[in-house]
C-alpha positions as a Markdown table, in Angstrom:
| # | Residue | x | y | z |
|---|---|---|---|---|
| 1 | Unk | -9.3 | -9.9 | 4.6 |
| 2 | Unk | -6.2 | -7.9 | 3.5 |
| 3 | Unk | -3.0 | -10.1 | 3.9 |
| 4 | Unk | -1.5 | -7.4 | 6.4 |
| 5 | Unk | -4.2 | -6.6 | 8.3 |
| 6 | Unk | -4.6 | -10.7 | 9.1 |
| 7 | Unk | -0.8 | -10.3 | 9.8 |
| 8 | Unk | -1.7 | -7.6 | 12.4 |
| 9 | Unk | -4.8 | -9.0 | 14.0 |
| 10 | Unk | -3.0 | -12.7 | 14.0 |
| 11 | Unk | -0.3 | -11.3 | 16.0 |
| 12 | Unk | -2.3 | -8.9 | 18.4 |
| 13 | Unk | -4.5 | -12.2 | 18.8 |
| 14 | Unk | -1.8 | -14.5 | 20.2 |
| 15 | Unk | 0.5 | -11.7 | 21.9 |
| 16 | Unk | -2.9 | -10.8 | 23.9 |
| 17 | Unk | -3.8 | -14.6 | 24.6 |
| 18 | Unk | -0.3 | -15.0 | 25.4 |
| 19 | Unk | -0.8 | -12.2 | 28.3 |
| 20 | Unk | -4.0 | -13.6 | 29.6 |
| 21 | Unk | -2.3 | -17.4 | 30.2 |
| 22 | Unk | 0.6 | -15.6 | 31.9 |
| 23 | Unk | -2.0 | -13.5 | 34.0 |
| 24 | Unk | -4.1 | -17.0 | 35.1 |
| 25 | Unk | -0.7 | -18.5 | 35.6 |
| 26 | Unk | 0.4 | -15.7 | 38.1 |
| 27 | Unk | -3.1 | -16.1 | 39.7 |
| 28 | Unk | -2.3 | -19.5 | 40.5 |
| 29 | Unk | -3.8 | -21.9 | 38.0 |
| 30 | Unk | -1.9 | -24.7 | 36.9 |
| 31 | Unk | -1.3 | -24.1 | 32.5 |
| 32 | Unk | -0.4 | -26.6 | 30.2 |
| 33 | Unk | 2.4 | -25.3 | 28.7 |
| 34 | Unk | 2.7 | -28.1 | 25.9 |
| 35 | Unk | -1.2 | -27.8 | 24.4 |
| 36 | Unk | -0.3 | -24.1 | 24.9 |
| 37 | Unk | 2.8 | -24.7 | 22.1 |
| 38 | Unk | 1.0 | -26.6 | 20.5 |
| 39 | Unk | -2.3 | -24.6 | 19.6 |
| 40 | Unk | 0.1 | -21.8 | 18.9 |
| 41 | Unk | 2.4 | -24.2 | 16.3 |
| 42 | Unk | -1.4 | -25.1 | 14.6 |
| 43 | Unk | -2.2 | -21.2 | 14.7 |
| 44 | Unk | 1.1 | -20.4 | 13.1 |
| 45 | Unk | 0.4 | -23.5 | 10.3 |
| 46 | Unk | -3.2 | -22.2 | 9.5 |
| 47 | Unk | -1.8 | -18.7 | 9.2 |
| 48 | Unk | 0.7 | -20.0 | 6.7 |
| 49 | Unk | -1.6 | -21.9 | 4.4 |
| 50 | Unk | -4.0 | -19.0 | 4.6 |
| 51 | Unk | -1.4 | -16.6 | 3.4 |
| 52 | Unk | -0.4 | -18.8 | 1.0 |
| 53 | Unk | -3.9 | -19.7 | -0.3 |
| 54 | Unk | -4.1 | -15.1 | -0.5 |
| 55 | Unk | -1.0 | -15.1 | -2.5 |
| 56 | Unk | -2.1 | -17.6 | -5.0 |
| 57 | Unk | -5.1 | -15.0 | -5.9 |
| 58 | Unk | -2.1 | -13.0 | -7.5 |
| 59 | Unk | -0.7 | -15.7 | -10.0 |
């Protein structure tokens, strides 16, 4: 997968999961808030290592 295009669907992906936890929490259901942070934090660290495991391709 292009290196932008993970960039775009990465952040689509967890803007749009972001929307449906706020949309169960309005509904009434009691979230997590710190497992939320923290799959984000691991999302964000896999996205990372992927990028930099694309970038190494180039050297």
């Amino acid at each position: 997968m292009d290196i932008f295009t993970f960039g775009l669907v990465a952040t689509g992906l967890f803007g749009g999961s972001l929307v449906f936890v706020a949309l169960l929490e309005n509904a009434g259901l009691v979230i997590n808030h710190s497992l939320v942070k923290l799959v984000l934090e691991f999302a964000k660290y896999g996205s990372i290592f992927y990028l930099l495991k694309e970038l190494t391709k180039f050297i």
